[in-house]
N, C-alpha and C positions, 0 to 999 in steps of 0.2 A: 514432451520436449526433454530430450538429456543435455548433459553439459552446460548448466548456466554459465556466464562470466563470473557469478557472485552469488551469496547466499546469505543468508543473517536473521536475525531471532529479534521480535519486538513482543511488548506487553502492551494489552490493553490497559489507558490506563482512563479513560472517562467513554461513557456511552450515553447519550441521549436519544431516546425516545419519543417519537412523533406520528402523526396517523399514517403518513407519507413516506417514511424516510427513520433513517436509524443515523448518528452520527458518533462519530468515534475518533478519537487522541490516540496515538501510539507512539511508546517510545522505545529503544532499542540501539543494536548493531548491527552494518549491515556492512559485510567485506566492500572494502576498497572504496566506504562511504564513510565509517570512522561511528558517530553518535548521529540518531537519526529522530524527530523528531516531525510529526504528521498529524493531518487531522483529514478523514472522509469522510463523506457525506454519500448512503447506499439511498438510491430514492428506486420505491420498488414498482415495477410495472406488471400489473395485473393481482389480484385478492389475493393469492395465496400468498406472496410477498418473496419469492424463492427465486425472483431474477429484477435485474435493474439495472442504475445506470451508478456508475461513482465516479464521484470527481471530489478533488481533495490537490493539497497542496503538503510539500514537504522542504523541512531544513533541517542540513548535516553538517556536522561540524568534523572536519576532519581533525589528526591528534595536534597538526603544526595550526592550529584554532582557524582556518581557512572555511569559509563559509561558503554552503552549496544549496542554490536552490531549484524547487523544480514543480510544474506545476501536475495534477496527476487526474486523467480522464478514461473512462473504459467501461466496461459490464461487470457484474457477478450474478453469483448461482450462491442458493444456499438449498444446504441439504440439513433438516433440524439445526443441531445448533451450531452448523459448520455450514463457515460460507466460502469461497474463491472469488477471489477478483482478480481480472487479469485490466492493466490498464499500460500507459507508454508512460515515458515522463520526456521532459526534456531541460536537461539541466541550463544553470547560468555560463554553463563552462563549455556547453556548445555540444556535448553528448546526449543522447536517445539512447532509452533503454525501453525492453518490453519488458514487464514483472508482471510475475505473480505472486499474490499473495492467498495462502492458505489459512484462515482464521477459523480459531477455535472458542465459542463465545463463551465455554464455560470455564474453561480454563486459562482463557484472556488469554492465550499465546499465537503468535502469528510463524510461519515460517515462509521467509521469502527466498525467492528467487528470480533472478534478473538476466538479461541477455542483449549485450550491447549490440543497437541495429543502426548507429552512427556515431562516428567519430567526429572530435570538433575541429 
């Protein structure tokens, strides 16, 4: 997919570990979302643990301190120690967005990208 509407850099900053399921804190910027602040939960379907489900919840604070929230459901793929997840959100402000998120587990860096699929 080219052309997102937006783009933005988050750090890993807590990971939890479980037989089922990986969970994860990210904080960051994310264009035209201001400070962005998440937590998902990757729960993996099938042994090898290399695809699933995520759902997760995020809040941004834009710079005029305006609050955004949204809640966040989809799949990912992991390939060693890089995973993608592609999921929707839908904010409290009446906009849908598709992202992706590209996560890097060892160097805790994400790099996202978004594509606005409704206006509110």
């Amino acid at each position: 997919m080219d052309n997102p509407d937006g783009t933005g850099s988050l750090k890993i900053s807590r990971m939890t570990i479980e037989s089922d399921s990986v969970s994860f804190d990210f904080e960051g910027s994310v264009e035209g979302y201001g400070t962005v602040f998440a937590s998902h939960t990757l729960s993996y379907i099938g042994e090898d643990r290399s695809r699933g489900r995520v759902q997760g919840e995020a809040r941004t604070f834009l710079e005029d301190g305006t609050l955004i929230s949204t809640p966040h459901m989809g799949t990912f793929t992991r390939h060693g120690s890089k995973a993608c997840s592609y999921f929707t959100d839908a904010t409290n402000q009446g906009i849908v967005n598709f992202v992706i998120w590209d996560i890097d587990i060892i160097t805790k860096t994400v790099a996202v990208r978004y594509w606005e699929v409704k206006s509110p």
